[in-house]
N, CA, C and O atoms as a MOPAC input file, in Angstrom:
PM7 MOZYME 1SCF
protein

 N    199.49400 1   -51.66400 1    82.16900 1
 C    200.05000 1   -52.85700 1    81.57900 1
 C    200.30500 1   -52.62200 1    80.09000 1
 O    199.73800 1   -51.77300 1    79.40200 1
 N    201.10500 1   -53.36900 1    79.74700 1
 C    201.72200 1   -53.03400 1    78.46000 1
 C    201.24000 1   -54.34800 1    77.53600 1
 O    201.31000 1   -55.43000 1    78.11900 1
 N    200.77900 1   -54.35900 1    76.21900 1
 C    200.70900 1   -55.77800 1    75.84700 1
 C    201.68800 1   -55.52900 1    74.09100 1
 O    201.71800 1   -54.59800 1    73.28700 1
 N    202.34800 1   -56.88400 1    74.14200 1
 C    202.99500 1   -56.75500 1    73.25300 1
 C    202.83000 1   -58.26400 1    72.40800 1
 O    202.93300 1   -59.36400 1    72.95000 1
 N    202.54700 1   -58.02300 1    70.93800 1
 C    202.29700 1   -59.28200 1    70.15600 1
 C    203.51400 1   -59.71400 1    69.45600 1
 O    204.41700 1   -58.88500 1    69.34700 1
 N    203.71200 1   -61.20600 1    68.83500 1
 C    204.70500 1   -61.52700 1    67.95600 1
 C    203.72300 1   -62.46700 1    67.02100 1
 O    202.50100 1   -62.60400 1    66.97600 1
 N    204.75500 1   -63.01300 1    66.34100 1
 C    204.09800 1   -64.33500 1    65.69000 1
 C    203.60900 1   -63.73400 1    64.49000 1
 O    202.55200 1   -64.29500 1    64.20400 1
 N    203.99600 1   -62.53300 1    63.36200 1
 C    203.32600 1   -62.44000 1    62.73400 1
 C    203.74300 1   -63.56600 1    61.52300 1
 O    204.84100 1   -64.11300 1    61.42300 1
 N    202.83700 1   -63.71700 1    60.83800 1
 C    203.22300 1   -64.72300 1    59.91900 1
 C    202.24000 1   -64.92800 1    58.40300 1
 O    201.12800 1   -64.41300 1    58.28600 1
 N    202.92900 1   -65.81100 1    57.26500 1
 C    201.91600 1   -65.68500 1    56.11000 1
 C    202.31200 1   -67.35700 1    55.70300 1
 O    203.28600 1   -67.84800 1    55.13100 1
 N    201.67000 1   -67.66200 1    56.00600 1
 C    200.97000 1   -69.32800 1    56.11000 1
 C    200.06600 1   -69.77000 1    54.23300 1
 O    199.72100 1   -69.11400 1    53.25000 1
 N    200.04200 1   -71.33600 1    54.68200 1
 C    199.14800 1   -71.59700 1    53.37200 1
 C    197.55400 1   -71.55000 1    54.45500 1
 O    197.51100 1   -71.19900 1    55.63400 1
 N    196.49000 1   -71.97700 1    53.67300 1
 C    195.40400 1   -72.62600 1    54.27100 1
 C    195.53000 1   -73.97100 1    54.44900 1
 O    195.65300 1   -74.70000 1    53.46500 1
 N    195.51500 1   -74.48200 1    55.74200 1
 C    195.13900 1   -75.82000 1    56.47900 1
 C    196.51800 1   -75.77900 1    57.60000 1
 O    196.85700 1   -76.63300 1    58.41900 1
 N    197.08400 1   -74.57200 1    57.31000 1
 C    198.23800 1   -74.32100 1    58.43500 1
 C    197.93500 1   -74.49300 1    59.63900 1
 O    196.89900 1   -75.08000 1    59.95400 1
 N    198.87100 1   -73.96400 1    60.60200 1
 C    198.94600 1   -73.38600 1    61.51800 1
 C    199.85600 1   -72.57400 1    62.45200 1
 O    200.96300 1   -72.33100 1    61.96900 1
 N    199.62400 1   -72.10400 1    63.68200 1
 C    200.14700 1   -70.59800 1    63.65200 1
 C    199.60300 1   -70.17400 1    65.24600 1
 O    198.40800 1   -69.97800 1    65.46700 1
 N    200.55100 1   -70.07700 1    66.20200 1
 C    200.81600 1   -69.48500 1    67.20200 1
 C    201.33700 1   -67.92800 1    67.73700 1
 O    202.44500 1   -67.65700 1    68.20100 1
 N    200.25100 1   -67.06100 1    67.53400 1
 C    200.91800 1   -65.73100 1    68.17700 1
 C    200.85000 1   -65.55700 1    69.30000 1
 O    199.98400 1   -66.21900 1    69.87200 1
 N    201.57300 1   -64.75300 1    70.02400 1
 C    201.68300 1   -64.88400 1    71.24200 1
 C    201.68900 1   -63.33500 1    71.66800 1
 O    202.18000 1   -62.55400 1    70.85300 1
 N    201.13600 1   -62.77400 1    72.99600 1
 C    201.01200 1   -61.75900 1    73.47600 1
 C    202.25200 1   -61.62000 1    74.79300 1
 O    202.27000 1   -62.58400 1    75.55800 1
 N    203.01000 1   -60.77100 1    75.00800 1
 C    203.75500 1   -60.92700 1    75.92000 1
 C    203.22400 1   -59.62600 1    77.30700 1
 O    203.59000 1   -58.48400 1    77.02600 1
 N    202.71600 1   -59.71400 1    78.19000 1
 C    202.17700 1   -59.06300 1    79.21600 1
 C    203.46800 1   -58.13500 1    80.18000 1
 O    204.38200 1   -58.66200 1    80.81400 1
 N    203.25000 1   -56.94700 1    80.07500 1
 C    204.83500 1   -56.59600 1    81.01900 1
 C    204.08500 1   -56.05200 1    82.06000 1
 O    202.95300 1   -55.57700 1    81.96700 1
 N    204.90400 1   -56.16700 1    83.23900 1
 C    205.09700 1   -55.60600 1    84.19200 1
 C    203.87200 1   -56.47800 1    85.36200 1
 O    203.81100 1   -56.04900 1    86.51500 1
 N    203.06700 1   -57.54400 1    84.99200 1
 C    201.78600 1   -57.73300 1    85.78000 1
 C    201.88900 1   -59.18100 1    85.00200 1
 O    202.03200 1   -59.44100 1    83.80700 1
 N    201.71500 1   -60.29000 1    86.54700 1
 C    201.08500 1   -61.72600 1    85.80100 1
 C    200.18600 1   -61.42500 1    84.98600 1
 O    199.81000 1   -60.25400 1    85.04900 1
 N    199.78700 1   -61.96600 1    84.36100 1
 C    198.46900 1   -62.19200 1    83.15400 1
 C    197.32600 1   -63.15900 1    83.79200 1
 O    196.18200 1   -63.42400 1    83.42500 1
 N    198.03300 1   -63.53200 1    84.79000 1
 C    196.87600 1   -63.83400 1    85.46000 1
 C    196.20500 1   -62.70900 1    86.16400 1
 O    195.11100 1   -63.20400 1    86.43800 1
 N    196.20300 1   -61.74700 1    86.52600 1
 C    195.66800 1   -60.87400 1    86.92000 1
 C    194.76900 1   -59.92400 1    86.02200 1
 O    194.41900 1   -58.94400 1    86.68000 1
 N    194.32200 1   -59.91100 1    84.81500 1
 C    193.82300 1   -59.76100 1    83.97500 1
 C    192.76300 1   -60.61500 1    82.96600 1
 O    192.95800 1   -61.77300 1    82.59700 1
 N    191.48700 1   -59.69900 1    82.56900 1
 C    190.72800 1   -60.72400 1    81.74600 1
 C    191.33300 1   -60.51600 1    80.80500 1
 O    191.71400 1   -59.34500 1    80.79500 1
 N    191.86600 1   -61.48200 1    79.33200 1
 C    192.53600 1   -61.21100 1    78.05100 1
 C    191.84300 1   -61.58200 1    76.88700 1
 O    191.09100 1   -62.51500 1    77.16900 1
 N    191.78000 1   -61.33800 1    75.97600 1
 C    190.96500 1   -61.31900 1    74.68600 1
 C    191.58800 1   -61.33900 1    73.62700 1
 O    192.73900 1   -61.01200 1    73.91900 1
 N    191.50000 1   -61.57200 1    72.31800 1
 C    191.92300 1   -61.66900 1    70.66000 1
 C    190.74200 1   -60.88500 1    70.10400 1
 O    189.59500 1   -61.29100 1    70.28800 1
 N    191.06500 1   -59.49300 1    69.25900 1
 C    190.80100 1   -59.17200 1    68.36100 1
 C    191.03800 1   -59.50400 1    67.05400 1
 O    191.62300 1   -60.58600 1    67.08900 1
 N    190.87700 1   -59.10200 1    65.76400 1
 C    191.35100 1   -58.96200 1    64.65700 1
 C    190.40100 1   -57.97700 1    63.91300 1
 O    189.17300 1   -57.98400 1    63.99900 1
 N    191.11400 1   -57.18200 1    63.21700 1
 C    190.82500 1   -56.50700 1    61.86100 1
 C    191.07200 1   -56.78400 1    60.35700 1
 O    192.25100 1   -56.94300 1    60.03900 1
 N    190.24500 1   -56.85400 1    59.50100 1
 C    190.95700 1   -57.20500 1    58.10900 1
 C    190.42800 1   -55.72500 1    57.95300 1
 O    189.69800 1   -55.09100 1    58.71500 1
 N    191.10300 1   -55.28200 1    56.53200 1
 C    191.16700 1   -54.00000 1    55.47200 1
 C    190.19500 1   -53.87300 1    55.61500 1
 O    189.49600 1   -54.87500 1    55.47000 1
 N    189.46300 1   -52.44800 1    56.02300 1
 C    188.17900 1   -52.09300 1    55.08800 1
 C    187.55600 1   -52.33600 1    55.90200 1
 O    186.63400 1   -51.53000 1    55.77500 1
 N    187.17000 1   -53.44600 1    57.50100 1
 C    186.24000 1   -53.65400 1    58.19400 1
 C    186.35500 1   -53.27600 1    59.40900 1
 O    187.43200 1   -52.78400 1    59.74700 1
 N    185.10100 1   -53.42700 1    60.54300 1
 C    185.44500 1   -52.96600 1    62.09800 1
 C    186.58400 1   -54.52700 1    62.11000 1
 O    186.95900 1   -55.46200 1    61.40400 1
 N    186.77100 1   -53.74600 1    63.85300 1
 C    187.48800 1   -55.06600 1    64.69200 1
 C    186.31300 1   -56.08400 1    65.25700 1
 O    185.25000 1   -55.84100 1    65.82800 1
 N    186.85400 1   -57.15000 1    64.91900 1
 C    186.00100 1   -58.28800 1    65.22400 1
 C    186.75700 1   -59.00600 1    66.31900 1
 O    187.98600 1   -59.00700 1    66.24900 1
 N    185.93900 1   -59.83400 1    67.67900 1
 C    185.56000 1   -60.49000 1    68.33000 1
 C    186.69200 1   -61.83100 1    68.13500 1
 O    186.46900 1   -62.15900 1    66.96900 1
 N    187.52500 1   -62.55100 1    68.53700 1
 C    187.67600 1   -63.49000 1    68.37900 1
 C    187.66600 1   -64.73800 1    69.58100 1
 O    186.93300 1   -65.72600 1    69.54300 1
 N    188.55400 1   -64.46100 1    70.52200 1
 C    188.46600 1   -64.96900 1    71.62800 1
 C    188.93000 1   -64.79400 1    73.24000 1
 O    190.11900 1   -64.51200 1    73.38400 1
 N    188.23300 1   -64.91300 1    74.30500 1
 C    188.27500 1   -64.15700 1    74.86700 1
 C    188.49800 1   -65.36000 1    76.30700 1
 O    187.99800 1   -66.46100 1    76.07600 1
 N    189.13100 1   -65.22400 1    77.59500 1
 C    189.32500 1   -65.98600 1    78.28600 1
 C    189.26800 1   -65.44900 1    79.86600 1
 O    190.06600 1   -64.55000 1    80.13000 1
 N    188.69100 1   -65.75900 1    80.57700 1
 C    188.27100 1   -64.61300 1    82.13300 1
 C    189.26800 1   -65.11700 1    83.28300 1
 O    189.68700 1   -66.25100 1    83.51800 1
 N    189.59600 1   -63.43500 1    84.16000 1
 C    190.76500 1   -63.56300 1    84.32000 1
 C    190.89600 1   -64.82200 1    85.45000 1
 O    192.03900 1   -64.97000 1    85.88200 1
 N    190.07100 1   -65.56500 1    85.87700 1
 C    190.69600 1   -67.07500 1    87.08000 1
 C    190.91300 1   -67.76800 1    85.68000 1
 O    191.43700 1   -68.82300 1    86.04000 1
 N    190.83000 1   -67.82700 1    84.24300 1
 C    191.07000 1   -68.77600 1    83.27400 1
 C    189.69800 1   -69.97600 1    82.92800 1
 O    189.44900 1   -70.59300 1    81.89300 1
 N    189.04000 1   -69.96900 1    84.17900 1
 C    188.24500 1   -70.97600 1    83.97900 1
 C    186.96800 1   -70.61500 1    82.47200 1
 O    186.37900 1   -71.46700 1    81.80700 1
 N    186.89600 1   -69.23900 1    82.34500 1
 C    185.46800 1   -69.62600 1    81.08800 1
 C    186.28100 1   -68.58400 1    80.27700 1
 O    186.85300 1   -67.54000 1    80.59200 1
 N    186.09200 1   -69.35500 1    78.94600 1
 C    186.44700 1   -69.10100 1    77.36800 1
 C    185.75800 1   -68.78100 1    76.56800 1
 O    184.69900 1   -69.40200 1    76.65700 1
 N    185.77700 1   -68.09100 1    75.75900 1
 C    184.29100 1   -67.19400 1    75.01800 1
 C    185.11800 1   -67.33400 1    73.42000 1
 O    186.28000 1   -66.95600 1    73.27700 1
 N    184.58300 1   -67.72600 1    72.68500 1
 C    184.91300 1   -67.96300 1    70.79500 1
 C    183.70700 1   -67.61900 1    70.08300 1
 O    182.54100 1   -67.93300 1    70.32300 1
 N    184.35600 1   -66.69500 1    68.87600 1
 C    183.50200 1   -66.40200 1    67.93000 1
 C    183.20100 1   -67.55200 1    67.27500 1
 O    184.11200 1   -68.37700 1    67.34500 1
 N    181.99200 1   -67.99200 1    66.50100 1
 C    181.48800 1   -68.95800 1    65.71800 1
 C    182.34600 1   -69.12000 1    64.54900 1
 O    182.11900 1   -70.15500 1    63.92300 1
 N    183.39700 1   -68.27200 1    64.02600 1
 C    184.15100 1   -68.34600 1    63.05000 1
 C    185.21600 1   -69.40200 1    63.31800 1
 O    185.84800 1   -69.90700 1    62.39000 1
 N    185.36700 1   -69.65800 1    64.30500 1
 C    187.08600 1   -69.59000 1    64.45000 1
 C    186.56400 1   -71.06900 1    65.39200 1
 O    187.17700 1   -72.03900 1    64.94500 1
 N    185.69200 1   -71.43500 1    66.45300 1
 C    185.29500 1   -72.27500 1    67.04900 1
 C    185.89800 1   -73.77900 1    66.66800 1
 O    185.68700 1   -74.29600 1    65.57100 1
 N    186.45800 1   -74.23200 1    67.42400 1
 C    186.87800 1   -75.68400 1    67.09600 1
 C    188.47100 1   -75.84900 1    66.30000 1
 O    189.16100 1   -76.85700 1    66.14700 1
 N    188.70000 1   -74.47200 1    65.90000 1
 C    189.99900 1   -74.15300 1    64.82700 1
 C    190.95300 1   -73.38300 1    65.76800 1
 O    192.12800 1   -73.72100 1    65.62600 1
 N    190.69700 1   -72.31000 1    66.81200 1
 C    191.38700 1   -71.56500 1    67.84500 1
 C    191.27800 1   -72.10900 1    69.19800 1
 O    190.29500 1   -72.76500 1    69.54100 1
 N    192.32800 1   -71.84000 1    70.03000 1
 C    192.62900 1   -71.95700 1    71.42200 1
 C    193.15600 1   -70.66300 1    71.90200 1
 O    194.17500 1   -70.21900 1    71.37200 1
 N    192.67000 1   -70.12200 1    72.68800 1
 C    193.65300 1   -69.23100 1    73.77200 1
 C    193.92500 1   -70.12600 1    74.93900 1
 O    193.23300 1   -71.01100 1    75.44300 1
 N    195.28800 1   -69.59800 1    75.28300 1
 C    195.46700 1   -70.25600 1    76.32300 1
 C    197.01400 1   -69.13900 1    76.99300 1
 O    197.62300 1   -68.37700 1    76.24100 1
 N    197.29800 1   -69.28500 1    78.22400 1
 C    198.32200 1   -68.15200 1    79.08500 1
 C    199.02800 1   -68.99800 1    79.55800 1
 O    198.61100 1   -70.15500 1    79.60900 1
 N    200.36900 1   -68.64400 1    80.06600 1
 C    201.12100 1   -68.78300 1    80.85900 1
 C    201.72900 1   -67.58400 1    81.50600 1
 O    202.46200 1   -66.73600 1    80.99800 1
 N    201.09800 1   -67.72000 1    83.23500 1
 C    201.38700 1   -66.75900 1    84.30800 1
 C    202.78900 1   -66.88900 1    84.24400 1
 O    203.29000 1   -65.76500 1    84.25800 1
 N    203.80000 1   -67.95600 1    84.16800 1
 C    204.76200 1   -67.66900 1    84.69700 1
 C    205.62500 1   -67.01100 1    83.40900 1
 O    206.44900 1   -66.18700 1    83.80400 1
 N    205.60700 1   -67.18900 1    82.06100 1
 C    205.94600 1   -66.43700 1    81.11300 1
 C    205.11800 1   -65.20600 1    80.84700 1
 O    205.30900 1   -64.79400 1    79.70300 1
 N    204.18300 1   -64.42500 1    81.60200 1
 C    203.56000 1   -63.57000 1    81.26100 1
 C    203.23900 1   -63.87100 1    79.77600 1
 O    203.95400 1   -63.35900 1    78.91500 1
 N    202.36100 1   -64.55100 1    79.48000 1
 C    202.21200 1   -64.60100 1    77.85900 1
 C    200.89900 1   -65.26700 1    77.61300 1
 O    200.53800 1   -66.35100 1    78.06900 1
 N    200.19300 1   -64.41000 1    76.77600 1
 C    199.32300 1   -65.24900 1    76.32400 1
 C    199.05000 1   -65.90700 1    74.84700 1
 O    199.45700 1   -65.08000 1    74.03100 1
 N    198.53000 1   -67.04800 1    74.17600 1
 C    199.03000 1   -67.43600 1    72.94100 1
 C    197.31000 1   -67.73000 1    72.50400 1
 O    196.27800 1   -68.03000 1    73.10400 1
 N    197.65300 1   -67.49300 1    71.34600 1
 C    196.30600 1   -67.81300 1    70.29500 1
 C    196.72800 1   -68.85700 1    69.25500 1
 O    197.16700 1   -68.49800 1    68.16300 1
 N    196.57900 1   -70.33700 1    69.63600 1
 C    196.70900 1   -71.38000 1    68.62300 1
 C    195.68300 1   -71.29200 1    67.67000 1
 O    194.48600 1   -71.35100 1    67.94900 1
 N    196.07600 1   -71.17400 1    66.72100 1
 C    195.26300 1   -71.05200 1    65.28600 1
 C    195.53300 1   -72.24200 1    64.30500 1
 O    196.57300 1   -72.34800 1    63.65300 1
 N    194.48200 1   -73.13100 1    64.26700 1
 C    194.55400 1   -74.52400 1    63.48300 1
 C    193.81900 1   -74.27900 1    62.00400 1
 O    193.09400 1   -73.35000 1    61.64900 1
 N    194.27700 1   -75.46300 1    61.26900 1
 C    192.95200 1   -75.12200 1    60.40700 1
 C    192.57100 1   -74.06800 1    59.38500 1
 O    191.45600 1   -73.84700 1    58.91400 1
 N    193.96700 1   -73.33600 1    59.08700 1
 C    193.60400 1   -71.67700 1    59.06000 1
 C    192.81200 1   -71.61100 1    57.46300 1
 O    192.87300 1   -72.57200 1    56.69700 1
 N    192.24800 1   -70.63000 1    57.19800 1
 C    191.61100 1   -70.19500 1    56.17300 1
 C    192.15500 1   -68.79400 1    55.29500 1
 O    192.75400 1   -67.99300 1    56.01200 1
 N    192.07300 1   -68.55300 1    54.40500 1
 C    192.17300 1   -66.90000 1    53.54300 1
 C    191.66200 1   -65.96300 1    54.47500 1
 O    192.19700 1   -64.89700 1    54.77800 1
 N    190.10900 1   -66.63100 1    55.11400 1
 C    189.41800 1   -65.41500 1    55.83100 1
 C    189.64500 1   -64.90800 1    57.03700 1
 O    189.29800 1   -63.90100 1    57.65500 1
 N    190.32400 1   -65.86100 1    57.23100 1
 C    191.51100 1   -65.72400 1    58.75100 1
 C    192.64500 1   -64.20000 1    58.63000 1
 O    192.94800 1   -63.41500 1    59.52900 1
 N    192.97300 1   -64.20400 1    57.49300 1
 C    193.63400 1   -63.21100 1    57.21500 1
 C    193.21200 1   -61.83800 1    57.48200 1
 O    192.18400 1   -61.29700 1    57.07400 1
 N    194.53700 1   -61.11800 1    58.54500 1
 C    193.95500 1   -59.93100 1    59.45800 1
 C    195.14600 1   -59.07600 1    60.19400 1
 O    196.28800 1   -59.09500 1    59.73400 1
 N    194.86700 1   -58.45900 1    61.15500 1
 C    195.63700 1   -57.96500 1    61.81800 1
 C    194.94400 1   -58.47200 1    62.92300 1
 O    193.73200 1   -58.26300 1    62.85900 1
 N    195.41300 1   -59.20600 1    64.13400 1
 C    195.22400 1   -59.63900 1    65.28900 1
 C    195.87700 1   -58.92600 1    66.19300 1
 O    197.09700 1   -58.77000 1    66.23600 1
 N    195.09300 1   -58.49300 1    66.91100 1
 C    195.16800 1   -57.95900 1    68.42900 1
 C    194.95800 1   -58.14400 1    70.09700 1
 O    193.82900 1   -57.82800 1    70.47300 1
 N    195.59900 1   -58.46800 1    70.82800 1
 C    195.85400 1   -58.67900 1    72.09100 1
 C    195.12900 1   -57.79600 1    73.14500 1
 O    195.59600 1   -56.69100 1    73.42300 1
 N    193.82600 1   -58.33100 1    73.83000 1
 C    193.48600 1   -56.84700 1    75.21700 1
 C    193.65600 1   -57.62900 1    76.12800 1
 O    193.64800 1   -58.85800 1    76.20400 1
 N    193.81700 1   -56.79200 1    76.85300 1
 C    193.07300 1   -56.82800 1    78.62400 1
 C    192.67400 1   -56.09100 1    79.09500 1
 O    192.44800 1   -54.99900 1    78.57400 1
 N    192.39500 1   -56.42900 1    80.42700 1
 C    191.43700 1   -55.53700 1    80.95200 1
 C    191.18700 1   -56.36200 1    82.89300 1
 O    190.89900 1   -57.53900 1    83.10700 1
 N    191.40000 1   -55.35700 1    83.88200 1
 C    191.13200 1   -56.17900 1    84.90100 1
 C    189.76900 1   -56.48900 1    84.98700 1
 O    188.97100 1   -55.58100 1    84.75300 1
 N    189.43800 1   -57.37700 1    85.22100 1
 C    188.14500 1   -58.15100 1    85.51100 1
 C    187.29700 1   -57.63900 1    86.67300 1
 O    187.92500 1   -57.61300 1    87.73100 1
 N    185.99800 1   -57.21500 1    86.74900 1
 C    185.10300 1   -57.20000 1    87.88000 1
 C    184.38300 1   -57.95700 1    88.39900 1
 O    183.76700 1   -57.75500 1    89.44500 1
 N    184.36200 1   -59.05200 1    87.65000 1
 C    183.73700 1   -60.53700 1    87.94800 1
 C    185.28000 1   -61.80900 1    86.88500 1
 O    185.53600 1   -62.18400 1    85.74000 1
 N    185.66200 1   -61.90900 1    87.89000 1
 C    186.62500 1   -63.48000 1    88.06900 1
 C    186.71100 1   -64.40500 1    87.00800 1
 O    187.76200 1   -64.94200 1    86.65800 1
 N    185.42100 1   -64.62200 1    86.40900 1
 C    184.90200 1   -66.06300 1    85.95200 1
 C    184.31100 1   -65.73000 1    84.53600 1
 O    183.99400 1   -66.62100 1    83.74800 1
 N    184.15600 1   -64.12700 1    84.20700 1
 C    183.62800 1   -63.44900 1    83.03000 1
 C    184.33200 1   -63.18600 1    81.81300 1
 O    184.98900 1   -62.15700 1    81.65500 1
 N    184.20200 1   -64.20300 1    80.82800 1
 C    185.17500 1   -63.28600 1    79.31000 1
 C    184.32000 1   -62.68800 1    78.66500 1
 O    183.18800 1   -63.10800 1    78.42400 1
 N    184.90200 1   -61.39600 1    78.24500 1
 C    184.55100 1   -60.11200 1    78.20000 1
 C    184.33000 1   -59.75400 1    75.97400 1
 O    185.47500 1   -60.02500 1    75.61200 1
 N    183.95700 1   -59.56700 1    75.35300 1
 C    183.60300 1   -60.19600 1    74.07000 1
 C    183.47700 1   -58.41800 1    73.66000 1
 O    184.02600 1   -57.99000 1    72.64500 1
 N    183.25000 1   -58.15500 1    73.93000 1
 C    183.16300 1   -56.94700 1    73.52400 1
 C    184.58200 1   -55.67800 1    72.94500 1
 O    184.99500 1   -55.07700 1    73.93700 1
 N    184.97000 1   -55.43900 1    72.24300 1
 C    186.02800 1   -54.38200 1    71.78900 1
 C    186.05300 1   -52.91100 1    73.17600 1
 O    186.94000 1   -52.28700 1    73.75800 1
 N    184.47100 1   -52.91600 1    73.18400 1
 C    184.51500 1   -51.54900 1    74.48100 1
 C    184.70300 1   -51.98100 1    75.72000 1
 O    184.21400 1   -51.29800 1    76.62000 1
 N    185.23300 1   -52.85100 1    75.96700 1
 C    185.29500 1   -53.91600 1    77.35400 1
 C    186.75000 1   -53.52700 1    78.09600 1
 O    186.95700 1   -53.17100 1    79.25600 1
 N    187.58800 1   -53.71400 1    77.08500 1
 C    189.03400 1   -53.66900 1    77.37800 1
 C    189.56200 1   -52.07700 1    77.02600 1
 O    189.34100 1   -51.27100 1    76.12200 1
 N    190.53300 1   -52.10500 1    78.49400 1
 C    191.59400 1   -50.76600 1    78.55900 1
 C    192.70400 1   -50.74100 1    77.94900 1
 O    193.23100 1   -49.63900 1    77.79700 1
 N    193.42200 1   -52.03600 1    77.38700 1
 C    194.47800 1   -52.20600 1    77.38000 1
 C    194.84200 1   -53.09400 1    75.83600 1
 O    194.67800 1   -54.31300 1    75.88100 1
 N    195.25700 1   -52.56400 1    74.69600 1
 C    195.80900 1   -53.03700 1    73.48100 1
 C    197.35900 1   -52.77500 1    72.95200 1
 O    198.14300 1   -51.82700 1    72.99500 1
 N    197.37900 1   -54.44700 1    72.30500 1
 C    198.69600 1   -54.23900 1    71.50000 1
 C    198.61800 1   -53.55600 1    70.33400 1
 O    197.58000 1   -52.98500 1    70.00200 1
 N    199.56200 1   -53.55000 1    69.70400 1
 C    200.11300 1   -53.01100 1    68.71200 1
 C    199.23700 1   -53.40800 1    67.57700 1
 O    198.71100 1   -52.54600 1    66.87300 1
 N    198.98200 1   -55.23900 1    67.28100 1
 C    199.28600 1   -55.97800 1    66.37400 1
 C    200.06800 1   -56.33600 1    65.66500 1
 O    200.97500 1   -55.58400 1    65.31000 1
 N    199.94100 1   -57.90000 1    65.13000 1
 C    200.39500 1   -58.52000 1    64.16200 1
 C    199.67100 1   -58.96200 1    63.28000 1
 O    198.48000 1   -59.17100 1    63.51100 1
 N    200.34600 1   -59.25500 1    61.81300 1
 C    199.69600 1   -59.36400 1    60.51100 1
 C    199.68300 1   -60.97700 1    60.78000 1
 O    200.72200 1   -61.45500 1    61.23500 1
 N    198.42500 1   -61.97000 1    60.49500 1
 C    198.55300 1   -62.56400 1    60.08300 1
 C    197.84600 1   -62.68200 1    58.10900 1
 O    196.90100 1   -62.02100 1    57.67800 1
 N    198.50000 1   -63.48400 1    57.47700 1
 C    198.03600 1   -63.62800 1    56.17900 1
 C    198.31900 1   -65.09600 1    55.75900 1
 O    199.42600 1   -65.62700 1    55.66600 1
 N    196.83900 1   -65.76400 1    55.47300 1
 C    196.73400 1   -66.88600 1    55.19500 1
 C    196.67700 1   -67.14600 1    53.37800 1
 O    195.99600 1   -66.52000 1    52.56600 1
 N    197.27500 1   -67.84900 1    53.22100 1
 C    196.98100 1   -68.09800 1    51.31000 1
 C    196.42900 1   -68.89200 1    51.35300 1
 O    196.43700 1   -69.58700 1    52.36900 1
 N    195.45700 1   -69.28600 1    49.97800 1
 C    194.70900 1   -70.08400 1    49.48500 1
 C    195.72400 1   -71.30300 1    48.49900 1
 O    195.17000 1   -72.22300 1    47.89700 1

C-alpha cells in the first residue's frame, strides 16, 4: 500500500487545518492507520491512531480534545482534523498503516506500522 499526504499548510494559532492521507490501491478500511509527527531536532512522536473496524481511537495527551482522525473507505482517505492549533503543533506529520492482527486495536507505537508517507509540513504561528 502506498500512503500519500496533502494539506500542508502554515496557519496562525487558534486555527485550523485538515490533512489528509490518500490510501492507493486498498480500502483503508482494511488497514489499522495512525498520525505521526516530527519537529527539528526530535524523535517521531505518537499522535493519533484509529483500529482497522474504526471502532477504538488512541490520542496523545497533547493534541486530545483539539484532533480527530477520521477515514473515508469510499475515498480511500484518511484525514487528521486539527482544531485549536498551537506553535507546538508545528511539525512534519506523517500518515501509517499497517494491517491489523486484532480488528478493534490502535496501534501507538512508530515500530507498529509497515507502511509510511512521505509527509507534510505543518507550521503553526504564534
Amino acid at each position: 500500500v502506498q500512503l500519500v499526504e496533502s494539506g500542508v499548510g502554515l496557519v496562525q494559532a487558534g486555527d485550523s487545518l485538515r490533512p489528509s492521507c490518500g490510501v492507493s490501491g486498498h480500502t483503508v478500511s482494511s488497514y489499522s492507520v495512525g498520525w505521526f509527527r516530527r519537529d527539528p531536532g526530535k524523535e517521531r512522536e505518537f499522535v493519533v491512531a484509529m483500529s482497522q473496524s474504526g471502532r477504538s481511537t488512541a490520542y496523545a495527551d497533547s493534541v486530545q480534545e483539539r484532533f480527530t482522525i477520521s477515514r473515508d473507505s469510499a475515498q480511500k482517505t484518511v484525514y487528521l482534523q486539527m482544531n485549536s492549533l498551537k506553535p507546538e503543533d508545528t511539525a512534519v506529520y506523517y500518515c501509517a498503516a499497517r494491517q491489523a492482527s486484532s480488528l478493534n486495536r490502535a496501534y501507538l507505537e512508530e515500530s507498529d506500522y509497515t507502511n509510511w508517507g512521505q509527509g507534510t509540513q505543518v507550521t503553526v504561528s504564534s
